[in-house]
C-alpha positions in Angstrom: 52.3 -16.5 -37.0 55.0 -14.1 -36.8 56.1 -11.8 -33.7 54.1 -8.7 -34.3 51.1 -10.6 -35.1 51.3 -12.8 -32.3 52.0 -9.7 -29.5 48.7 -7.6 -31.0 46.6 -10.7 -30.7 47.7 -10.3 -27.2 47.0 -6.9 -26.1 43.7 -7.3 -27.8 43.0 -10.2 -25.7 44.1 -8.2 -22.9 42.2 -5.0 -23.7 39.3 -6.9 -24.4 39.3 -8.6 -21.0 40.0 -4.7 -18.9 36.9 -3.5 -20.7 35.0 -7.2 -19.6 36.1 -6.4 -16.1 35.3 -2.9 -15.7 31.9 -3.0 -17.6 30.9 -6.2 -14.9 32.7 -3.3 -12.1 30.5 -0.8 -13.1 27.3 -2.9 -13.4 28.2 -3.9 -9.9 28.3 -0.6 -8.4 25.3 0.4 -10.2 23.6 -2.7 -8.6 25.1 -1.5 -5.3 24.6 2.7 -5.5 20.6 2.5 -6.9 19.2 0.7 -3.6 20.8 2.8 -1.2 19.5 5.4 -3.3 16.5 4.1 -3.2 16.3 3.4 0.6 17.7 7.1 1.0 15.1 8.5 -1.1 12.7 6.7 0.8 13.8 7.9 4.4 13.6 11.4 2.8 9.7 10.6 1.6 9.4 9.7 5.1 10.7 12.3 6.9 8.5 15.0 5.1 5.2 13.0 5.5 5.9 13.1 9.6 7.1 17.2 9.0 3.8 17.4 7.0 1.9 16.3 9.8 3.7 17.7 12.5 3.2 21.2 10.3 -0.3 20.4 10.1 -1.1 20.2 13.8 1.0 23.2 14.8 -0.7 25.0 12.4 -4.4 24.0 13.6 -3.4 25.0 17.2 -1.8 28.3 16.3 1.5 28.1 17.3 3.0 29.1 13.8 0.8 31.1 11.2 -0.4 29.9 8.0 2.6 31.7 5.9 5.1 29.9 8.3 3.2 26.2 7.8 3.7 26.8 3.8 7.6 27.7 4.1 8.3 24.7 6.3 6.3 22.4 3.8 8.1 23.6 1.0 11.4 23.0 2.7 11.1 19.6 3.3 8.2 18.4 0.8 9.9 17.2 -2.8 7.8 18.5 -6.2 5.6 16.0 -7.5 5.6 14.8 -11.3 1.9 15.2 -12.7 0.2 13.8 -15.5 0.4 17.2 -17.6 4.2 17.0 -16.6 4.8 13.8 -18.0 3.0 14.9 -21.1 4.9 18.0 -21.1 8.0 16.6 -21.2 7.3 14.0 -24.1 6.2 17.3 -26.0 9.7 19.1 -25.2 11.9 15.7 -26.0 9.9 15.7 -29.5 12.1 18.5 -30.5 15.6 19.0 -31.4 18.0 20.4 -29.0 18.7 23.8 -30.3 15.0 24.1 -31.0 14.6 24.6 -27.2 14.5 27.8 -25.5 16.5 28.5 -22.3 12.6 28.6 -20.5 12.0 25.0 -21.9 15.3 23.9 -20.9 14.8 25.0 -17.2 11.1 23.3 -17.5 13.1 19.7 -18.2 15.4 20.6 -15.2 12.8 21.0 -13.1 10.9 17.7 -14.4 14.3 15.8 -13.8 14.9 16.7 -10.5 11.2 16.3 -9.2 11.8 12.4 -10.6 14.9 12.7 -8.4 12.9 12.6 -5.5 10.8 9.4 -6.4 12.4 6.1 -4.7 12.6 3.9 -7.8 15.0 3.1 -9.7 13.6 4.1 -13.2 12.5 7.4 -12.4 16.4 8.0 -10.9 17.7 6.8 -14.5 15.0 8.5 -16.3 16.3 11.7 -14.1 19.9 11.4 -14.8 19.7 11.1 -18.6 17.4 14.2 -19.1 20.3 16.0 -16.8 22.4 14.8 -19.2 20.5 15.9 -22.3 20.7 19.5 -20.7 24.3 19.2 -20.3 24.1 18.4 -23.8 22.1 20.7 -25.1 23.3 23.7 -23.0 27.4 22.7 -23.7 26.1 22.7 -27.4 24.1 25.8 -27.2 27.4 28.2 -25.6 29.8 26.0 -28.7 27.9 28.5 -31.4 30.1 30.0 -33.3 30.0 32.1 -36.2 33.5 32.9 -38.6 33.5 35.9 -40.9 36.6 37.2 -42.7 37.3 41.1 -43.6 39.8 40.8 -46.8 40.4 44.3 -46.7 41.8 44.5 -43.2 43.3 41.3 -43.4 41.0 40.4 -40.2 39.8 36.9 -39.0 36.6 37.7 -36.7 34.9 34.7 -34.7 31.7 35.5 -33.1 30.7 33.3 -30.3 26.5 32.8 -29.0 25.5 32.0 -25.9 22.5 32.2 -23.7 24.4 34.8 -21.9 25.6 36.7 -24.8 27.9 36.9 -27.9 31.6 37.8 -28.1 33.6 38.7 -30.6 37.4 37.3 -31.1 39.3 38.8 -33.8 43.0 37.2 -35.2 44.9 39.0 -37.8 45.5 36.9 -40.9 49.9 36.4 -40.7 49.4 35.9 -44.5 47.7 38.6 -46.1 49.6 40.5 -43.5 52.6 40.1 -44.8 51.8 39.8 -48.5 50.2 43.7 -47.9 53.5 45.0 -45.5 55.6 43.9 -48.3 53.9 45.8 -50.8 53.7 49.0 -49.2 57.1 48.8 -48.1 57.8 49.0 -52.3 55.6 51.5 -52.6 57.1 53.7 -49.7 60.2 53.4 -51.6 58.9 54.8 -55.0 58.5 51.0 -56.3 56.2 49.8 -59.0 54.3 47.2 -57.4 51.1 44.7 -58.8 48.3 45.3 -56.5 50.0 48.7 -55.1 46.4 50.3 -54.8 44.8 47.9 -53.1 47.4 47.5 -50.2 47.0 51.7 -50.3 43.6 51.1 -49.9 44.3 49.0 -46.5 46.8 50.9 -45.2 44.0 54.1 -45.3 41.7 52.2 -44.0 43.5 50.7 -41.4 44.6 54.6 -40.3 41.4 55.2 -38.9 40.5 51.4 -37.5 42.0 49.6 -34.5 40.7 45.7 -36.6 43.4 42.7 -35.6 44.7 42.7 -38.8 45.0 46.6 -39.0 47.3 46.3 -35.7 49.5 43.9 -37.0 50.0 45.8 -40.4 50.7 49.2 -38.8 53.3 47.3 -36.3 55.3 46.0 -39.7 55.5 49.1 -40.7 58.8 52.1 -39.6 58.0 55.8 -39.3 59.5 57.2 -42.2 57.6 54.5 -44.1 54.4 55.4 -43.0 55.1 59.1 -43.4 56.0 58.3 -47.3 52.7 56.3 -47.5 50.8 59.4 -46.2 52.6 61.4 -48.9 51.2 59.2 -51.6 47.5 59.2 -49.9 47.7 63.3 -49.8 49.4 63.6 -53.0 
């Protein structure tokens, strides 16, 4: 076994046993962070069942009115996860991701973080990968993108889709640029040039539009250029 060979089987070994320890790290803390979740969740639970019934009785004996009594329980009192919930959300994760519409994407939210409030383990994992899913789903959603090129503007357009909108980008295409400026400048000069109407074509066009690649032409073009390029256009 040579040098080389030897020193990778080394690092592998080494590699492999970083990933060993940090996996057993990570199941450790996990091991460590979901009961104290758990007991936290419960305290929580706890502390809205004694506010429940401490609402309850001020509300019998008048001291705060009935519209007061339903703000403080919704305060403190976590949503609950129903049957029709549960089937809800087996309904939503039958589809694909783009299939869902902003509305259904807030109704998984919603299911997620009601399971939040449950002291058990599962229902805290169950939460945190539909969380996930929606980070998915929503990073995924704003990465739309659309490309569309205008070949006689010499104009690279990039429409992006969000739930928030669209934008448009625009880039001028350096190449077809150039190739068009170079060909004009010929014809400015009283050249024979292949292709000398289309780039005359562009150049009209890009008189009366403000495109990416219309900027970029008109800035490779001098004054007494363009004035000889109107010439021909008129003449």
């Amino acid at each position: 076994m040579d040098l080389a060979l030897l020193a990778l089987v080394i690092v592998v070994a080494l590699a492999a046993a970083v990933l060993l320890k940090l996996y057993r790290s990570i199941k450790s803390l996990e091991a460590l962070i979901y009961p104290m979740y758990a007991s936290l969740l419960w305290i929580r639970v706890t502390n809205a069942s004694f506010v429940d019934a401490l609402v309850a009785m001020l509300g019998a004996r008048g001291v705060i009115s009935a519209e007061e009594e339903g703000a403080l329980r919704a305060v403190v009192k976590p949503g609950n996860i129903t049957d029709e919930d549960l089937d809800r959300l087996e309904e939503l994760m039958s589809k694909r991701p783009e299939e869902l519409s902003p509305e259904e994407v807030a109704e998984v939210r919603r299911i997620a973080l009601s399971l939040l409030a449950y002291p058990s383990r599962s229902a805290v994992k169950l939460a945190a990968k539909l969380l996930a899913y929606i980070s998915r789903t929503e990073k995924a959603r704003a990465e739309k993108a659309e490309v569309s090129y205008i070949a006689e503007t010499c104009t690279i357009r990039l429409y992006l889709h969000s739930d928030r909108g669209s934008e448009v980008l625009e880039e001028a295409d350096r190449e077809c640029v150039a190739d068009k400026a170079k060909k004009l400048k010929e014809l400015a000069r009283r050249r024979s040039v292949e292709g000398a109407e289309d780039a005359l074509r562009t150049y009209a066009l890009c008189k009366e539009r403000q495109d990416a690649g219309c900027r970029a032409l008109m800035s490779e073009l001098g004054s007494l250029e363009k004035k000889a390029l109107d010439l021909l256009l008129n003449g």
